[in-house]
Backbone as numpy.savetxt, mean C-alpha at the origin, in Angstrom:
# Nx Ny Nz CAx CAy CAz Cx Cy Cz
-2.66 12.50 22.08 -2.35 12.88 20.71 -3.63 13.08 19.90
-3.24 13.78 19.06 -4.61 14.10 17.67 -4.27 13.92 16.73
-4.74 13.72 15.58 -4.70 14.03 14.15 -3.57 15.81 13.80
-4.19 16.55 14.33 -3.32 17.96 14.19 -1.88 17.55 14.64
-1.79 16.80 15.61 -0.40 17.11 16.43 0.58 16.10 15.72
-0.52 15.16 15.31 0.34 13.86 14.69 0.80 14.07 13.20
0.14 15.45 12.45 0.06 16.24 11.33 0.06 14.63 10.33
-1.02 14.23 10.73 -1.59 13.28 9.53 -2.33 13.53 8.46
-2.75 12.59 7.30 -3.15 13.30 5.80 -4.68 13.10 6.11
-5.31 14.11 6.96 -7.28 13.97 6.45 -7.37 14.83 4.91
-8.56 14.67 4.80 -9.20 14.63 3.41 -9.15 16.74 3.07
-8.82 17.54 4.21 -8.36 19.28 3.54 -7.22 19.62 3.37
-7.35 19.89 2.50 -5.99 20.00 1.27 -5.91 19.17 0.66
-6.65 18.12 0.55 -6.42 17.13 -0.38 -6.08 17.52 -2.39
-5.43 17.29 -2.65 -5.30 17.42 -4.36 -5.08 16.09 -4.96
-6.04 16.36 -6.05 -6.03 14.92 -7.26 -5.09 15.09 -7.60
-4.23 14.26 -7.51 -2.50 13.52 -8.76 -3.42 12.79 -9.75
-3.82 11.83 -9.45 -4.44 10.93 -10.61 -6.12 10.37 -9.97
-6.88 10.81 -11.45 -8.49 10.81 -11.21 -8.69 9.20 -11.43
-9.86 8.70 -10.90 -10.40 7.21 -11.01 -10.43 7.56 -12.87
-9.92 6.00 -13.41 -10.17 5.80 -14.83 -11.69 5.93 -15.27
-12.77 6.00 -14.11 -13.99 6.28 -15.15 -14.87 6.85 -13.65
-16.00 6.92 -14.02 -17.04 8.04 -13.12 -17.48 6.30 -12.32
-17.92 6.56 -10.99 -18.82 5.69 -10.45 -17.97 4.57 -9.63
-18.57 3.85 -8.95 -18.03 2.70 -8.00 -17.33 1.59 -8.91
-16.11 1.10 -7.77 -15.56 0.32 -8.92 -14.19 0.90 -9.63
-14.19 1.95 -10.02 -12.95 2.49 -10.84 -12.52 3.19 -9.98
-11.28 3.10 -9.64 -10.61 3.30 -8.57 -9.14 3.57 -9.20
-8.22 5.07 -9.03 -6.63 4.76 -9.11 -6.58 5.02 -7.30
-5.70 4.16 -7.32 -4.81 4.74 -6.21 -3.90 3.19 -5.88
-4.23 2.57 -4.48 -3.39 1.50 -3.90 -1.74 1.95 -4.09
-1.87 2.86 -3.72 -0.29 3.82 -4.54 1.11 3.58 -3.17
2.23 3.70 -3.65 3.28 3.75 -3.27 3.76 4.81 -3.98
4.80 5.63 -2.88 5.86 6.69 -3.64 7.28 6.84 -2.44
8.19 7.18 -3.63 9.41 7.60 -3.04 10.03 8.43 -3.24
10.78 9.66 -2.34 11.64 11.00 -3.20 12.98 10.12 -3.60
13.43 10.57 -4.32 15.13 9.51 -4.63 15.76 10.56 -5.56
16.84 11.59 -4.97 17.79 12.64 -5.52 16.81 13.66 -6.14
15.80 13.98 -5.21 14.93 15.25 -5.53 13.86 14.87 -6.65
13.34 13.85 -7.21 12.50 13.29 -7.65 11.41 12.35 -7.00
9.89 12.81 -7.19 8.86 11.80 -6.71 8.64 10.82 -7.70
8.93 9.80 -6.59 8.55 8.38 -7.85 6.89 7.73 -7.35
6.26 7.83 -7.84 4.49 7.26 -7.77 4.36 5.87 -8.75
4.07 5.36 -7.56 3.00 4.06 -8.61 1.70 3.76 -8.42
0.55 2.84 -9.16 -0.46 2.77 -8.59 -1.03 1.71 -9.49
-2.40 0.87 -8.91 -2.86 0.63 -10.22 -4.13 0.82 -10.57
-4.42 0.58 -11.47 -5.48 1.22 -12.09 -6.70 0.07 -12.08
-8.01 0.31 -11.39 -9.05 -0.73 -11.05 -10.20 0.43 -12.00
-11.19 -1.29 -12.99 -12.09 -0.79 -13.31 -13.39 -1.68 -12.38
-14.41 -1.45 -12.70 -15.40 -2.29 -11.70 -15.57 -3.43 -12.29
-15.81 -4.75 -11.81 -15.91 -6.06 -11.90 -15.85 -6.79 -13.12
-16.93 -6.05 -13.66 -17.38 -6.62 -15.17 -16.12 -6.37 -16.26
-15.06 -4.79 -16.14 -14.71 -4.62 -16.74 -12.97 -4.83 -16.29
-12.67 -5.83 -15.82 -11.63 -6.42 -15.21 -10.71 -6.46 -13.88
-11.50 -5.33 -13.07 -10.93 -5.05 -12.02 -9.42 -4.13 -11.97
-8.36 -4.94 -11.00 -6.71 -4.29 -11.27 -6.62 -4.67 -12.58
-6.27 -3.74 -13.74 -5.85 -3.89 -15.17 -4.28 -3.56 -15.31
-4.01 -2.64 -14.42 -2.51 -2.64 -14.88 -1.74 -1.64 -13.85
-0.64 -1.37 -13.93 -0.26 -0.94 -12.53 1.09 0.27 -13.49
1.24 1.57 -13.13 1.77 2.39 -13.83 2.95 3.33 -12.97
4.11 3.17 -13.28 4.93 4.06 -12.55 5.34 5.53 -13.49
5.20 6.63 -12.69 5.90 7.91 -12.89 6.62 8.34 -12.22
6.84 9.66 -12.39 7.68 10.58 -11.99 7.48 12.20 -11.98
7.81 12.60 -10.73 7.43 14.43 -10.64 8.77 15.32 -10.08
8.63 16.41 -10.82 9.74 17.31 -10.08 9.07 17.90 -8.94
7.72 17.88 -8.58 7.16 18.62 -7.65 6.01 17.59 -6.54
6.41 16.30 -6.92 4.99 15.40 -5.97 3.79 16.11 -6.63
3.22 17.00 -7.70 2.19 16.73 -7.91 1.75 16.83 -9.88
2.65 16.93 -10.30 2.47 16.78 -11.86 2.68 15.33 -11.99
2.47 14.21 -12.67 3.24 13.55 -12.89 3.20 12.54 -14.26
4.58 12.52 -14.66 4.72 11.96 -15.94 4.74 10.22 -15.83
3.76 9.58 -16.46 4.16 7.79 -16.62 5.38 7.29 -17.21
6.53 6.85 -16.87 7.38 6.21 -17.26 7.02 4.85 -18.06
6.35 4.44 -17.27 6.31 2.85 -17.18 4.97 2.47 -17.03
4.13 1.22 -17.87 2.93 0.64 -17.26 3.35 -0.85 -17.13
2.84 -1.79 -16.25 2.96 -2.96 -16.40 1.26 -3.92 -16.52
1.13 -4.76 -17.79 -0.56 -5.05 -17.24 -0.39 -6.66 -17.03
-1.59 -6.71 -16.51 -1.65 -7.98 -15.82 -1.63 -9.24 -16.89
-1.80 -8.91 -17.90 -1.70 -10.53 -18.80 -0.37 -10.96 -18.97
1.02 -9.66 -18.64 2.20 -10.37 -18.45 2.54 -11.67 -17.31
1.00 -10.94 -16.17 1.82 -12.29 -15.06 0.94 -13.24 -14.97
-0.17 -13.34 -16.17 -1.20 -14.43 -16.02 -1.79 -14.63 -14.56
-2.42 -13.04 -14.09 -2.76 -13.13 -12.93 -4.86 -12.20 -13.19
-5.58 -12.53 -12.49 -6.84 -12.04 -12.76 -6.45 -10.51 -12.53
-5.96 -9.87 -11.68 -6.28 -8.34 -10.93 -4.71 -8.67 -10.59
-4.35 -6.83 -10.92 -3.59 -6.19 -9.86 -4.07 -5.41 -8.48
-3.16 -6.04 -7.08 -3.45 -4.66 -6.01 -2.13 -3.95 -6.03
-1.99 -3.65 -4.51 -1.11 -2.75 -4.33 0.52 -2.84 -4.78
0.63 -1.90 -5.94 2.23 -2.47 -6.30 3.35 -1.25 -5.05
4.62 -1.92 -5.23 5.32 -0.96 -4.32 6.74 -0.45 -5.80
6.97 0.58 -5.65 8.67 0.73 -6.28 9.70 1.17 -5.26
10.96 0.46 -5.43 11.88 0.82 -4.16 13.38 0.64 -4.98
14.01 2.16 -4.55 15.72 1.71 -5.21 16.17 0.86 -4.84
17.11 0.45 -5.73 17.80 -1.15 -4.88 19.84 -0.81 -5.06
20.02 -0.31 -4.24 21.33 -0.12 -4.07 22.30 -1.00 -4.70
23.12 -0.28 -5.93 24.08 -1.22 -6.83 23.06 -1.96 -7.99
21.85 -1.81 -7.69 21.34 -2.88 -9.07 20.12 -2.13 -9.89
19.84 -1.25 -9.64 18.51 -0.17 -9.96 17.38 -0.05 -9.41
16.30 -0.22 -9.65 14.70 -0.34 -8.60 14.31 -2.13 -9.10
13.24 -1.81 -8.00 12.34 -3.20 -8.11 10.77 -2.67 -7.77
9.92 -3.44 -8.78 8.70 -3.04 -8.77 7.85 -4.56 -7.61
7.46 -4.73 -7.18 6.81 -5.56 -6.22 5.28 -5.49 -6.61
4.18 -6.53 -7.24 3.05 -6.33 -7.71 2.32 -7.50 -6.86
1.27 -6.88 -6.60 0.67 -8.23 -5.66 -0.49 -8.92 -6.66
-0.58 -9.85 -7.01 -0.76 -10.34 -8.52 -1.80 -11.54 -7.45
-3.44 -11.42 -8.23 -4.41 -12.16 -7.84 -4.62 -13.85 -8.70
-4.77 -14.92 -8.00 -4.78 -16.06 -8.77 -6.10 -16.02 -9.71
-6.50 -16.43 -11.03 -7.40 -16.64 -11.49 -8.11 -17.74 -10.78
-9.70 -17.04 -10.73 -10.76 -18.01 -10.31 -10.23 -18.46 -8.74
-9.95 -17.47 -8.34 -9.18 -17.91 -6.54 -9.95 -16.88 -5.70
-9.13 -17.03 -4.31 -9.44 -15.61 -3.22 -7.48 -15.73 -3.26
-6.78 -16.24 -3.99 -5.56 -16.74 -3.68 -4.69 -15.45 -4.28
-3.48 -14.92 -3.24 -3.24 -13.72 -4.00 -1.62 -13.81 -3.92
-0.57 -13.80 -4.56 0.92 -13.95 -4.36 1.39 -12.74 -4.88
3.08 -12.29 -4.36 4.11 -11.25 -4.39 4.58 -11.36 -5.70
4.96 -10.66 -6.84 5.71 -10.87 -7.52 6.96 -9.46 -7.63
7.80 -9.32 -8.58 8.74 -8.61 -8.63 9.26 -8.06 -9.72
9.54 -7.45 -10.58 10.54 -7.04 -11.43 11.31 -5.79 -11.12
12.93 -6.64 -11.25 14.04 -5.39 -10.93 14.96 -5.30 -12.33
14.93 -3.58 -12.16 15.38 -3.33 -13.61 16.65 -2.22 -13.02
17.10 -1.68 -14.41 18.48 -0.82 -13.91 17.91 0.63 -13.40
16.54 0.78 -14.49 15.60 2.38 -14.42 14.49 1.80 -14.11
13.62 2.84 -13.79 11.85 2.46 -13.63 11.69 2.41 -14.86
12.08 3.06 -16.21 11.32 3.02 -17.42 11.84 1.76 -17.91
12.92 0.63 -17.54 12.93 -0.40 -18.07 12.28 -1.76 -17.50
11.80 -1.43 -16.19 10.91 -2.39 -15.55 9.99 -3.29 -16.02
8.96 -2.93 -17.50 8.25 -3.84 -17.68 8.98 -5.02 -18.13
10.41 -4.52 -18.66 11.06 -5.98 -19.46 12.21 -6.67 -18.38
11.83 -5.68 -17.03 13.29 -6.13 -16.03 13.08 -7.93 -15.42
13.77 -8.06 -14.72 14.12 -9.60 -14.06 13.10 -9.69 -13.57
12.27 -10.89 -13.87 10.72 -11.24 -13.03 11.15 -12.46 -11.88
10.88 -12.27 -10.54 11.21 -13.08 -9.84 10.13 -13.39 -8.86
9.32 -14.57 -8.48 8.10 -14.37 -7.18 8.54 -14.22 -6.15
8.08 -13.69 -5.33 9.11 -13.10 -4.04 7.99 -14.08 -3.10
6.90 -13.68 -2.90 6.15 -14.93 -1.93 5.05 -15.08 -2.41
5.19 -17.06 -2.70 3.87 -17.00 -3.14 2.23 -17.21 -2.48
2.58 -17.21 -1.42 1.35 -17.78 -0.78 1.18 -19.38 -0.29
-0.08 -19.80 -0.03 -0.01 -20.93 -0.45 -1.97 -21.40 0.07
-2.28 -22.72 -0.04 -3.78 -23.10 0.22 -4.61 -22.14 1.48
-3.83 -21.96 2.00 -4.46 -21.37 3.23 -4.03 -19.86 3.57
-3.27 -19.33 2.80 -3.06 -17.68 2.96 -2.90 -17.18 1.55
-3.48 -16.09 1.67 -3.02 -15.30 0.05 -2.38 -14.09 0.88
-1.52 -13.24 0.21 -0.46 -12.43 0.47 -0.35 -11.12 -0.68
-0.30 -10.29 0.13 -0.64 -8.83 -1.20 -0.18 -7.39 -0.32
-0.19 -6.77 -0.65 -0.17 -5.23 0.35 1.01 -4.83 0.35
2.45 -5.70 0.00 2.85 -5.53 1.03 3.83 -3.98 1.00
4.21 -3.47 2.15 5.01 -2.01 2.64 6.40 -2.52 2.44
7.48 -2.40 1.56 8.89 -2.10 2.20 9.38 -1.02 2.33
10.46 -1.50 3.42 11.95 0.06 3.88 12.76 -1.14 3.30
13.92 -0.68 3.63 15.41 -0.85 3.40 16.08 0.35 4.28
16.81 -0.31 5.16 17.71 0.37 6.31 19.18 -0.53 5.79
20.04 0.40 4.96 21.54 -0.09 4.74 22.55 -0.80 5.73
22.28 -0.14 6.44 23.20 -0.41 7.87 22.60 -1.49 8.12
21.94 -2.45 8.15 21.74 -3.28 8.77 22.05 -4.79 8.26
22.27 -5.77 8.44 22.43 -6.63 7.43 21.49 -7.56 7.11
20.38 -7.21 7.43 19.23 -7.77 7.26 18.09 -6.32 7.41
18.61 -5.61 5.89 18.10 -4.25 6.56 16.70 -4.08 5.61
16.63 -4.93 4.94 15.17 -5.03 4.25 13.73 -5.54 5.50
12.77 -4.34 4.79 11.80 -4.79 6.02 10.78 -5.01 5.11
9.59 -6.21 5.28 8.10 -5.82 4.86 7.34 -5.82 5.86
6.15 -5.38 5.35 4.93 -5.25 6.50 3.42 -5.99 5.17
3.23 -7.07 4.95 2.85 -8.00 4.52 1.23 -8.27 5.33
0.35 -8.12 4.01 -1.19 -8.12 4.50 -1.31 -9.79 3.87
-1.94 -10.25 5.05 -2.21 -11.71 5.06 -3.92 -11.98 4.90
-4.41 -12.89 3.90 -6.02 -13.21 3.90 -6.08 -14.68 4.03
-6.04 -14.97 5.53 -6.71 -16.33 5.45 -7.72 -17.15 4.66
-7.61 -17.90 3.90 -8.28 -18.72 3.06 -9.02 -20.08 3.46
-8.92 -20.45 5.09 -9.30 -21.38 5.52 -11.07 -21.37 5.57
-11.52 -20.63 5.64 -12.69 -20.44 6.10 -13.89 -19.42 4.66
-14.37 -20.72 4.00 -15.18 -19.84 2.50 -15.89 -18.98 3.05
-15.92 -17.81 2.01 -17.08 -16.75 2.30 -15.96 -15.86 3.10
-14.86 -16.07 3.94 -14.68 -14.64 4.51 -13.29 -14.45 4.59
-13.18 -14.62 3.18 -11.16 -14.53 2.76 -10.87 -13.01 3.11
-12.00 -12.27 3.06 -12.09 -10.39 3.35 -11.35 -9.89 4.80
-10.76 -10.98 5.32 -10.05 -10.82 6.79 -8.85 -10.65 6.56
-8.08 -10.19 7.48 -6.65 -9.87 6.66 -6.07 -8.89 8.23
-4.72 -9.50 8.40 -3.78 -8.99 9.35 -2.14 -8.94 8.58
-1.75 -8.30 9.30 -0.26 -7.95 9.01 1.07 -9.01 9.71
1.63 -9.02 8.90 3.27 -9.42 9.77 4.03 -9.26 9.11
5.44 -9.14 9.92 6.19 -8.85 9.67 7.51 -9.74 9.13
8.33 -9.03 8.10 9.48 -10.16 7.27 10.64 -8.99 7.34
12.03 -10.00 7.17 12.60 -9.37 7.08 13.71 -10.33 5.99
14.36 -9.28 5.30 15.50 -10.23 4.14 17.07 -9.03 4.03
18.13 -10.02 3.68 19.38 -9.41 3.17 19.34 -8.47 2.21
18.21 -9.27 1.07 18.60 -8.61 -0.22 16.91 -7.99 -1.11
15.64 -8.61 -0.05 14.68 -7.62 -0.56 13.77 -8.72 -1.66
14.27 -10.11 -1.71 14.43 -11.38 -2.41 13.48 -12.31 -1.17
14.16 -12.91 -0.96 14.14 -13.75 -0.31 14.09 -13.10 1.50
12.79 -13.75 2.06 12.21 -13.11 3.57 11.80 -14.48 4.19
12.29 -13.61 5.50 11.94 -14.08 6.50 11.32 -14.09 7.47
10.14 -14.70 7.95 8.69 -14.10 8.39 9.14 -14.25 9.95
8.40 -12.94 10.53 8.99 -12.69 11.84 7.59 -12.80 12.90
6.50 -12.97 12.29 5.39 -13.54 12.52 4.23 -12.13 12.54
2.94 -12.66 13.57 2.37 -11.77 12.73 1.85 -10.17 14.19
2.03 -9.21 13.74 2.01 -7.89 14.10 1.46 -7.10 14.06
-0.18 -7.19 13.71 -1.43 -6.39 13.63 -2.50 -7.21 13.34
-3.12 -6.79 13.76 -4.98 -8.08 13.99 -6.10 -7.08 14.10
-7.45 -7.25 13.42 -8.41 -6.37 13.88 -8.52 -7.13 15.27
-9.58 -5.99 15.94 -10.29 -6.54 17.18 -11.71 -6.40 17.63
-11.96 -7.40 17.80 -13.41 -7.70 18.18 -14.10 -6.00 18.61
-14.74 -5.61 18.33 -15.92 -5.01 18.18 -15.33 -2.95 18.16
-14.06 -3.00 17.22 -13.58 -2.27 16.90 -13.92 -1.42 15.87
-13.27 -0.76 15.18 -13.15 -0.14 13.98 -12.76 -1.00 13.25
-11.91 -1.55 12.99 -10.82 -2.88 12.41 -11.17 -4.05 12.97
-12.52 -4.51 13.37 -12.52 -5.56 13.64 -12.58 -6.35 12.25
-12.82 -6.43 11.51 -12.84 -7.50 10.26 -10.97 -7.82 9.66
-10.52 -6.33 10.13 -8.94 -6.38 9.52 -8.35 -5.59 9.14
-6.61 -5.75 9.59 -5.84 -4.63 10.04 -4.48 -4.56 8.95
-4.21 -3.43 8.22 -3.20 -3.78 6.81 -2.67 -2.49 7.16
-1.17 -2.54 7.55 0.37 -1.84 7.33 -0.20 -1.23 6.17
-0.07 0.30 5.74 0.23 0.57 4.44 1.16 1.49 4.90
1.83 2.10 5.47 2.94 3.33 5.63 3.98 3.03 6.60
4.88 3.00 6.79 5.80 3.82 7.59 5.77 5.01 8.08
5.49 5.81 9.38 5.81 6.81 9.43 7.24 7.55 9.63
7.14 8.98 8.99 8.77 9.16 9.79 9.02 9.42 10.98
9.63 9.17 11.64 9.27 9.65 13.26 11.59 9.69 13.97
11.32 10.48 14.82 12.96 11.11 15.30 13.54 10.05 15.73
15.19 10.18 16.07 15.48 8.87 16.40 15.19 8.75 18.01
15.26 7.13 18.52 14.65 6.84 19.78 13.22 6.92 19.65
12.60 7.63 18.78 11.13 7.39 18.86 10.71 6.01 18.44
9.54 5.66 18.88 9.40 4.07 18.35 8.27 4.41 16.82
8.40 3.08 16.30 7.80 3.29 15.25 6.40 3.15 14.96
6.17 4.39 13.95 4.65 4.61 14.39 3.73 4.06 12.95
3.06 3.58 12.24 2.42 3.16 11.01 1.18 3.79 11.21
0.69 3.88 9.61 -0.67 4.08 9.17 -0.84 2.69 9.05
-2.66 2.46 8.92 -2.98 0.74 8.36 -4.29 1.24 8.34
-4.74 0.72 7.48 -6.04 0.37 6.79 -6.89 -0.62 7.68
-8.06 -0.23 8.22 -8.89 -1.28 8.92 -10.35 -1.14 8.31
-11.48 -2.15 8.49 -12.87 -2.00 8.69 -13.34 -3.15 9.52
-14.92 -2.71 9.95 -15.50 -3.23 11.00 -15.86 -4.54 10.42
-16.45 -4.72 9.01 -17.32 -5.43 8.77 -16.90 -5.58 7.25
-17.35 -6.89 6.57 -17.16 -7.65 5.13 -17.62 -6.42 4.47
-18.61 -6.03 4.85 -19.90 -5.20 3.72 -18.89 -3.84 3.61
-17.85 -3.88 4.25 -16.77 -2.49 4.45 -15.32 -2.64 3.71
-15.28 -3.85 2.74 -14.45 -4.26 2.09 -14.39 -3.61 0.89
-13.14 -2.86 0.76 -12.66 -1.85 -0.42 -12.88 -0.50 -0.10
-13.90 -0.41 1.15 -13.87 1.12 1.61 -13.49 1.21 2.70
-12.12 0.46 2.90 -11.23 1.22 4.42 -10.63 2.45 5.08
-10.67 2.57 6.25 -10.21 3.73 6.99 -9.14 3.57 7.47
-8.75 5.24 8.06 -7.01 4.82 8.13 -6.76 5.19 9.57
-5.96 4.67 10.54 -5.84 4.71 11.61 -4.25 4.66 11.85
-3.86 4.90 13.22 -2.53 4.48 13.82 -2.13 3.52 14.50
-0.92 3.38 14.29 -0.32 2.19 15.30 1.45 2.20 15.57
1.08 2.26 17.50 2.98 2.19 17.76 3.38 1.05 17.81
4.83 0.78 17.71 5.30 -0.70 17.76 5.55 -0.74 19.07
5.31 -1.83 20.13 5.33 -1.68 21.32 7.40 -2.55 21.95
7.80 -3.00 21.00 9.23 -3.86 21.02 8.24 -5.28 20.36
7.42 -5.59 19.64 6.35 -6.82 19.59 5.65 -7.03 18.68
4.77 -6.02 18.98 3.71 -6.05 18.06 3.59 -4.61 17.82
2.30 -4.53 16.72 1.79 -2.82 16.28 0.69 -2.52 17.58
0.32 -1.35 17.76 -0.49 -1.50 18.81 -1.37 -0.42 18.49
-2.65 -0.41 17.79 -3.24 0.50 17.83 -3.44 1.58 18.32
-3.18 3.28 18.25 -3.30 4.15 19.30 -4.95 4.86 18.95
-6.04 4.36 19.83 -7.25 4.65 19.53 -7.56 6.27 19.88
-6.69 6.82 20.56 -6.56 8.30 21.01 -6.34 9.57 19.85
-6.19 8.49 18.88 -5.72 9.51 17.65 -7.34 9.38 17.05
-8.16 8.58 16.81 -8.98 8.38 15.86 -9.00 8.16 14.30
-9.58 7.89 14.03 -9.60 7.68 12.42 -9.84 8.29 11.21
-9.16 8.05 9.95 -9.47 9.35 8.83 -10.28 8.17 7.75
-11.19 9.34 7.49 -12.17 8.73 6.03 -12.50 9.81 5.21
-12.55 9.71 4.27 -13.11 10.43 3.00 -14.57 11.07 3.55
-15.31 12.20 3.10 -16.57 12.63 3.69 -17.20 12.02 2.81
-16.77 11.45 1.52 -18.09 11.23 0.12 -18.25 9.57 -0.22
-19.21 9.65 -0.45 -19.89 8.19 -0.85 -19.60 7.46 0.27
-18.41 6.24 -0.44 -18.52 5.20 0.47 -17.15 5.56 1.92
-16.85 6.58 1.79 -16.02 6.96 3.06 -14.36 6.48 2.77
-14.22 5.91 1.80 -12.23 5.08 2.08 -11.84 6.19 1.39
-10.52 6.15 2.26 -9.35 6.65 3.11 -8.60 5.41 3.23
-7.75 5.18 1.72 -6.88 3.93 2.36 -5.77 3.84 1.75
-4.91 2.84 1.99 -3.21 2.63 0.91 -2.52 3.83 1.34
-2.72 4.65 2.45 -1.62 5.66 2.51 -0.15 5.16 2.76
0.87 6.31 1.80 1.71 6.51 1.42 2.61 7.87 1.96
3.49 7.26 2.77 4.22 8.84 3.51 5.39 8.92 2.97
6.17 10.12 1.99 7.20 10.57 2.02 7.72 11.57 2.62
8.66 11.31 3.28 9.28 12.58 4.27 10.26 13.31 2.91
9.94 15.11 3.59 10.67 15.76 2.50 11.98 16.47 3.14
13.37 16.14 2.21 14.48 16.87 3.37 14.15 17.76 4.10
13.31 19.04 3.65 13.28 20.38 4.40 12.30 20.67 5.39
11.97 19.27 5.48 10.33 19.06 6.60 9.23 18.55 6.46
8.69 17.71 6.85 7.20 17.63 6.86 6.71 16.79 5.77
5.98 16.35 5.19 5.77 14.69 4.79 4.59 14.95 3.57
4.86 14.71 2.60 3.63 14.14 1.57 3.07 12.96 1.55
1.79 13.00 2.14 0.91 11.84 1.54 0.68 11.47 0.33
0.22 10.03 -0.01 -0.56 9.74 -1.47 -1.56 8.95 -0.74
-2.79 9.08 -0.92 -3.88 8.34 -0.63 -5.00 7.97 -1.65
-5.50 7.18 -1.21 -6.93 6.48 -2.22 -8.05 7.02 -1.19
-8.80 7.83 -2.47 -9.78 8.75 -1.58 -11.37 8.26 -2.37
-12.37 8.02 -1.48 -13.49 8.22 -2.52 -13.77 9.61 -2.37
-14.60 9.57 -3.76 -15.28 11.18 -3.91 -16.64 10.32 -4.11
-17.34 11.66 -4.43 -18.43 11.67 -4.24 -19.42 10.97 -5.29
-19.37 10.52 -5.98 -19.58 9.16 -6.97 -19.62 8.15 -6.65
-18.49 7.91 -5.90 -18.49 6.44 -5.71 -16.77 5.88 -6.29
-16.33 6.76 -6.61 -14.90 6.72 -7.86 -14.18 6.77 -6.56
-12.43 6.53 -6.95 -11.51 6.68 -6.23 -10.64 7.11 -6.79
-10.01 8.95 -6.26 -8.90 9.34 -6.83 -7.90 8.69 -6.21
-6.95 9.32 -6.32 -5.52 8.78 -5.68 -5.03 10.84 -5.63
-5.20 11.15 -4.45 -4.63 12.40 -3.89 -3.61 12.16 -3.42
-2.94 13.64 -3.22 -2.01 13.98 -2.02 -2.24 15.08 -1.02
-1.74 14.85 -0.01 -1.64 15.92 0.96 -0.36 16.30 1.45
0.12 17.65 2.10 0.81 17.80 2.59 1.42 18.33 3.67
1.95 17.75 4.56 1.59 17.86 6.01 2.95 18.49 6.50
């Protein structure tokens, strides 16, 4: 397999949806999630300034008739959840009750990172919807990233794919693997253990993060994007790679190779796949350009 055959999102054709909030390293939109739902793109993301000037500040949902205009419904900022930084938020319909926003909300003065939630009837009523922590972590793991589906048919048809940062060991909380949960209601999960790991003297050896689902036919097994780097000093500028589920685990397919940005610091990360009824899949990705900034593009494959 290749990149062409696998019609994955590299960096030609790429188009800006939403530009980094300011010029230079550090200001970053993207960490984005999107969904089509009755011929509408729903986008979220949040919005990072560089260190000094607060990092994740706030996390913003819209809406497009076309995946690439798009109007803000909704912002949510971080002093509602008394958390230092937002990362990656997710939005997902919730059958019979409206959407739920999922924000991965950083502890002050920590490496400590927990799930939170608000489900509302619309996306535009979300900042005031039901706040519930979905997982909080605890001394020895912080928890953030995380990917859901929802498969109806199933009765345990909620899935996550959940980026884990060991906290045991100071200085290198920057490690981080995936596993997998599963729940009734999208609430309350159940950890099915863990399902992606960097590897020693890899691309991803420092650490391996689920960000997509791919779509793939039925009987095919399931295939993910995930975010890896080699090394600490490669933290915030990850690359994006593949992985099949083997009945077990994710399993890296190194035959495909890896996508990075050509500018500055190279990330290519947080991809986001929507399949479109009439064929073929829109990306949303966190791209650097050539500054040092991070848009949040799309592609379309």
């Amino acid at each position: 397999m290749t990149l062409d055959t696998l019609d994955l999102p590299t960096h030609d054709g790429a188009t800006v949806v939403v530009p980094a909030p300011g010029p230079g390293p550090g200001n970053w939109a993207g960490a984005a999630s999107a969904v089509l739902v009755d011929d509408v793109f729903w986008l979220t993301w949040r919005v990072r300034r560089p260190l000094a000037e607060g990092r994740g500040v706030s996390v913003v949902v819209a809406r497009s008739d076309d995946g690439l205009l798009f109007e803000p419904v909704a912002e949510v900022h971080r002093e509602a959840f008394g958390c230092e930084s937002f990362e990656r938020p997710v939005l997902v319909p919730v059958p019979g009750v409206g959407w739920r926003l999922y924000l991965s909300c950083a502890t002050y003065d920590s490496k400590h990172w927990w799930v939170d939630s608000l489900t509302a009837a619309t996306p535009a009523d979300l900042p005031d919807g039901e706040r519930r922590v979905v997982l909080p972590g605890d001394d020895t793991v912080a928890v953030k990233d995380p990917v859901v589906t929802h498969d109806p048919s199933r009765l345990d048809g909620w899935d996550m794919w959940l980026c884990c940062h060991p906290l045991t060991e100071p200085g290198h909380e920057d490690r981080m693997t995936t596993r997998h949960l599963t729940s009734p209601d999208g609430l309350v999960w159940t950890d099915r253990g863990e399902v992606l790991a960097g590897r020693a003297g890899a691309w991803d050896a420092r650490g391996a993060r689920v960000t997509t689902v791919l779509p793939s036919a039925d009987g095919a097994p399931l295939r993910v994007l995930y975010d890896g780097r080699a090394d600490a000093d490669a933290n915030w500028h990850e690359t994006t790679g593949v992985a099949v589920w083997d009945g077990g685990r994710l399993v890296p397919d190194d035959a495909v190779g890896t996508i990075a940005s050509p500018h500055s610091d190279g990330a290519w990360r947080y991809a986001s796949a929507v399949p479109l009824p009439g064929g073929g899949v829109r990306y949303y990705v966190e791209a650097a350009r050539p500054d040092g900034a991070h848009d949040l593009v799309t592609v379309l494959r």
